[in-house]
C-alpha positions in Angstrom: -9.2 -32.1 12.9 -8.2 -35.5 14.3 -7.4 -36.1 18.6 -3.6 -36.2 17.7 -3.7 -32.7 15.7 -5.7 -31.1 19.1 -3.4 -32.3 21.0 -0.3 -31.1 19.1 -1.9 -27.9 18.8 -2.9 -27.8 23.1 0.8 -28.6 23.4 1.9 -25.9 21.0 -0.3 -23.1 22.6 0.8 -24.4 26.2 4.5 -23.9 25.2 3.6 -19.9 23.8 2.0 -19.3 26.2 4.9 -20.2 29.2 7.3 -18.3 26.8 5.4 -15.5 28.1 4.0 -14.4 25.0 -0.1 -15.2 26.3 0.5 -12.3 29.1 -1.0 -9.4 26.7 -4.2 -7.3 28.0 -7.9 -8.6 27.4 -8.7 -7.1 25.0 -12.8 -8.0 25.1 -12.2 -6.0 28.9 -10.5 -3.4 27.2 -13.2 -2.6 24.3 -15.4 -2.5 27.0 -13.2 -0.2 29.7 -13.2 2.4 26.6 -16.8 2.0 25.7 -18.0 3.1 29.2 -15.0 5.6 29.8 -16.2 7.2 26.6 -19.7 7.2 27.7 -18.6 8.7 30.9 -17.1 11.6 29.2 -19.2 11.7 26.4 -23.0 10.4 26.5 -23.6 8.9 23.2 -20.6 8.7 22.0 -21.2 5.2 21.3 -24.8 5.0 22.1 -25.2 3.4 25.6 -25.8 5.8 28.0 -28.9 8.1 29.2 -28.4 11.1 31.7 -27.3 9.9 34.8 -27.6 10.7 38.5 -24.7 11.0 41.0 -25.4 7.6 42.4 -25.5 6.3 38.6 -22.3 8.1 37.7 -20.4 6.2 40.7 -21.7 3.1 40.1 -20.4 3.5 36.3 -17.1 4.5 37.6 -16.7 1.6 39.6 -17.9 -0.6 37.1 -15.1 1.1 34.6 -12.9 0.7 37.1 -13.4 -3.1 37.3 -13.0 -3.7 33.3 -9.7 -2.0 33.4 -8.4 -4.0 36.1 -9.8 -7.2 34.6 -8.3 -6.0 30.6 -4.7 -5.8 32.8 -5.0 -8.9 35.3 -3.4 -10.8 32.2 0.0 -8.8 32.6 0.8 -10.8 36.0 0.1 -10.5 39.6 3.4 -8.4 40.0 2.1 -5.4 38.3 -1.4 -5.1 39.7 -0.6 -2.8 42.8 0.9 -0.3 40.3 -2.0 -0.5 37.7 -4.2 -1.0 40.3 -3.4 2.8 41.6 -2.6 3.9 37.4 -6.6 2.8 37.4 -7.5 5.1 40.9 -5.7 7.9 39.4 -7.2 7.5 35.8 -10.6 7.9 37.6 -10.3 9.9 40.7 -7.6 12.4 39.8 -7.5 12.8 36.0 -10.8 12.0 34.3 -12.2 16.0 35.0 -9.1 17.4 33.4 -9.5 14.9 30.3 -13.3 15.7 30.6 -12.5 19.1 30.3 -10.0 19.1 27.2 -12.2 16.7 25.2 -15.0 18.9 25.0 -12.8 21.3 24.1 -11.8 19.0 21.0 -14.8 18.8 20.8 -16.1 22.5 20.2 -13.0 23.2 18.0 -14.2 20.4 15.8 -17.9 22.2 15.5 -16.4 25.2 14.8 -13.9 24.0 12.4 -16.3 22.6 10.1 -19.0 24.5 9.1 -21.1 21.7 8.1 -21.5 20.8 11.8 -25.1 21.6 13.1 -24.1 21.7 16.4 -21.4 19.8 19.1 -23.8 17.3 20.2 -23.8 16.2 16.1 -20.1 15.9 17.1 -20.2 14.2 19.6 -22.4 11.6 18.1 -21.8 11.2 15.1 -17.7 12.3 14.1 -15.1 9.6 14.0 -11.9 12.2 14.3 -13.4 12.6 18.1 -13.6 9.4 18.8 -10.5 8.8 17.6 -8.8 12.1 20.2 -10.9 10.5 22.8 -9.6 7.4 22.7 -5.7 8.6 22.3 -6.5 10.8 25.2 -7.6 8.2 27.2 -4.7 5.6 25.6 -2.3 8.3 26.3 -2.5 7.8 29.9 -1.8 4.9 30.4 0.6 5.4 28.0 2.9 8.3 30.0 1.8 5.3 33.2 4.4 2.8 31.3 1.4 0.5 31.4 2.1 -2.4 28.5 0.4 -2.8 25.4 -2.8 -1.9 26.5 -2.5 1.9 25.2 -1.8 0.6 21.7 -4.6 -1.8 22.0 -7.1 1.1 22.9 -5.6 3.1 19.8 -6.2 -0.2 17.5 -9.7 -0.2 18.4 -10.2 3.4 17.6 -7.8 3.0 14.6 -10.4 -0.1 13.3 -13.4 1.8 13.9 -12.8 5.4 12.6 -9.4 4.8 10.0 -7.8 7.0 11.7 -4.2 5.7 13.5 -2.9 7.7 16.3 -0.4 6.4 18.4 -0.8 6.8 22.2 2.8 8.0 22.7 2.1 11.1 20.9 1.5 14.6 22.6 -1.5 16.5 21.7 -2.0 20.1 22.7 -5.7 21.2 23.3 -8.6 22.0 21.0 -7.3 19.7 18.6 -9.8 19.3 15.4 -10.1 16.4 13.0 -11.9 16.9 10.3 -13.0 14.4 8.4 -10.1 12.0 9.2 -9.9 8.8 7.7 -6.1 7.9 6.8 -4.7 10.3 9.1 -1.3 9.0 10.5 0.0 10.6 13.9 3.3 8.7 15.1 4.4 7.5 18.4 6.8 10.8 19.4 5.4 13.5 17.7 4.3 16.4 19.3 1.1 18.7 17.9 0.9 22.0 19.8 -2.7 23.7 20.3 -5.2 24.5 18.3 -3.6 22.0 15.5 -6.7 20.9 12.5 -6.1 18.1 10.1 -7.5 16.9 7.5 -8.0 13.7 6.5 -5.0 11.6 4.8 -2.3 13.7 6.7 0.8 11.7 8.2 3.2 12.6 10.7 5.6 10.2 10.6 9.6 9.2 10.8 11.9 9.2 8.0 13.2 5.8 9.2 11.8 2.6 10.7 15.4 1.6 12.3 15.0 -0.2 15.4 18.1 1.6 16.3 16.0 4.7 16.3 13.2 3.5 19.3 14.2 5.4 21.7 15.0 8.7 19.7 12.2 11.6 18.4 11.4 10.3 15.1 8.5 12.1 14.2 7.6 16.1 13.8 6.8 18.6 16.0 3.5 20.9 14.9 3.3 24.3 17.4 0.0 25.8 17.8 -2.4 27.1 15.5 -1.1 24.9 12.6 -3.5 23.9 9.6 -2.4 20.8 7.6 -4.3 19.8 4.3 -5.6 16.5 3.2 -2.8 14.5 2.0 0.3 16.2 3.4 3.2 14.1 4.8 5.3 15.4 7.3 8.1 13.6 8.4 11.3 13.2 10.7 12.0 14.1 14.5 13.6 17.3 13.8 10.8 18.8 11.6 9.3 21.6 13.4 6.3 23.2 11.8 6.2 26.5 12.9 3.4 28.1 14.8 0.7 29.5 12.7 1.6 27.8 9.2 -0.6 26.3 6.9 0.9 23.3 5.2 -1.2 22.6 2.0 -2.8 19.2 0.5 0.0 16.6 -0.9 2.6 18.5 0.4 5.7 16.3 1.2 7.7 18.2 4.1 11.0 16.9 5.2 12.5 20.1 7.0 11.1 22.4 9.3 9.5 25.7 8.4 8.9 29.1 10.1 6.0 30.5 11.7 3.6 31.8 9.7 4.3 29.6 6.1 2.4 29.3 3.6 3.6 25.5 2.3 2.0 24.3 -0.9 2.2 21.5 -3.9 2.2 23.5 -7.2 0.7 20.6 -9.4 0.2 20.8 -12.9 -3.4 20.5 -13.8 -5.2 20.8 -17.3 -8.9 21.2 -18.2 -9.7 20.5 -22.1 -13.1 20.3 -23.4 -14.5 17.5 -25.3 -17.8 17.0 -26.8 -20.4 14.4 -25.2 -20.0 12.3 -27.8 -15.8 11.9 -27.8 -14.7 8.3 -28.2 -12.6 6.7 -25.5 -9.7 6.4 -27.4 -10.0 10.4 -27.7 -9.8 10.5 -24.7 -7.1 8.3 -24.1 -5.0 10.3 -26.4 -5.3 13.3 -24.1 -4.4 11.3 -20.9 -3.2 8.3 -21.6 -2.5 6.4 -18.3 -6.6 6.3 -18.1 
C-alpha cells in the first residue's frame, strides 16, 4: 500500500470515527470481563482458575471490576458515573443471586441428560451453560440500558458454543440446554422455569419490520416446557402453555394450552435392499439422493 493510500485511509477512519461510529465497547476488555466473571461463578468454566481464598476472591473482583470499566470507557466520559455504579451493582449486589440461579442451570442440565457423570462435567465441559451464563450475565447489563456491550457478550458466547441468545430475553430458572448448537432465543421472548431445549430450536418473530422494535415479537414459553430438536416457535403472541411438550420440527405459529402434546407427523419409509443393490436402485426408491 503506497503513503497516499495510508493516508486516504487515516483520513477515512478519522472521519468514522468523529461520526461517532468508533464509540462501541472494547471488546478485547470485554472477552476478558466475562472470562473472569465466569470463573468467578464457575471455576473452570474456561479453565483459569484454582480455589481461591477470600483475599483472592476480592482481588479477582476488583480486577473484573476494572475490565468492565475499561470494555465501556469507549462509550464516552458522560456515561461512566452510571456504568460505573451498573458495574458496583453487577458485583456487590447481584453476582450471589446470579451465582445462585446458575448452578441451578446448572444441576437441571445434569439431571436433564443422563449422559452427564456429574455437574462438575457440566460445568466444564457443556457449551449450553456457557452460553445461560453468559446471557445471564449479558442480561444485566442489558435490563441497565448499558449499549452494545450485552450483545457483544452474547456474540462471544454465540461464536464459541453456536448457540445465539439474545440478552434481552427473559429466562426463568433452572433452565437446561442440552446439547445446543443452533438454538435461536430472540431478543423479547420470555421462557418460564424449568424450560429444556434441545438443540436446533428457535424462538423467534414472524417479522423483521423495523416498525416492530419496540413491540413483543417473539414467544412466550411458561414453566416446565420441553421443546424438541428442530422446533420453531414463532411470533410475540405465541404462548406455549405450561407443561407442554412441543416435539422435533414442529413449526408453531399460535399458542397452545397447558399440557399439549405438539408433534410433526412425517412420513417415513424403511425398504430393504440387498448389500449388493446398485446405486441407481437406489435412486429409483428415493430419488432426490
Amino acid at each position: 500500500m503506497s503513503d497516499l493510500d495510508i493516508e486516504s485511509l487515516a483520513e477515512q477512519l478519522s472521519r468514522l470515527q468523529r461520526n461517532g461510529h468508533a464509540h462501541l465497547p472494547n471488546k478485547a476488555h470485554a472477552t476478558h470481563f466475562l472470562d473472569d466473571t465466569l470463573e468467578l461463578i464457575f471455576p473452570n468454566i474456561i479453565g483459569f482458575a484454582e480455589p481461591c481464598s477470600s483475599h483472592d476472591l476480592r482481588c479477582r473482583i476488583k480486577r473484573a471490576e476494572g475490565l468492565a470499566m475499561s470494555a465501556l470507557a469507549p462509550l464516552g466520559i458522560d456515561r461512566q458515573n452510571h456504568d460505573a455504579d451498573v458495574i458496583h451493582q453487577f458485583f456487590h449486589h447481584q453476582l450471589p443471586s446470579l451465582v445462585d440461579d446458575l448452578w441451578l442451570d446448572a444441576q437441571a442440565m445434569y439431571d436433564g441428560d443422563p449422559a452427564a457423570q456429574s455437574v462438575d462435567e457440566v460445568v466444564a465441559t457443556y457449551p449450553g451453560l456457557l452460553a445461560v451464563a453468559t446471557h445471564r450475565i449479558a442480561h444485566v447489563f442489558y435490563a441497565a440500558e448499558v449499549p452494545v456491550f450485552p450483545r457483544m457478550l452474547s456474540e462471544i458466547a454465540h461464536q464459541r458454543t453456536g448457540i445465539d441468545i439474545h440478552p434481552g430475553a427473559c429466562i426463568g430458572p433452572s433452565f437446561c440446554v442440552d446439547h445446543g448448537t443452533g438454538i435461536v432465543i430472540g431478543e423479547t421472548a420470555e421462557l418460564g422455569g424449568n424450560v429444556k431445549l434441545y438443540q436446533g430450536v428457535t424462538l423467534g418473530a414472524l417479522s423483521v419490520t423495523k416498525a416492530l422494535a419496540s413491540k413483543k415479537r417473539h414467544p412466550t414459553i411458561e414453566d416446565n416446557v420441553v421443546i424438541y430438536s428442530g422446533a420453531t416457535i414463532l411470533g410475540g403472541d405465541t404462548v406455549v402453555g405450561h407443561h407442554s411438550v412441543i416435539g422435533g420440527n414442529v413449526w408453531l405459529l399460535e399458542s397452545v394450552p397447558a399440557y399439549s402434546l405438539v408433534y410433526h407427523k412425517g412420513d417415513v419409509r424403511v425398504k430393504q435392499r440387498d448389500d449388493a443393490s446398485s446405486e441407481e436402485e437406489l435412486l429409483r426408491w428415493y430419488p432426490s439422493i
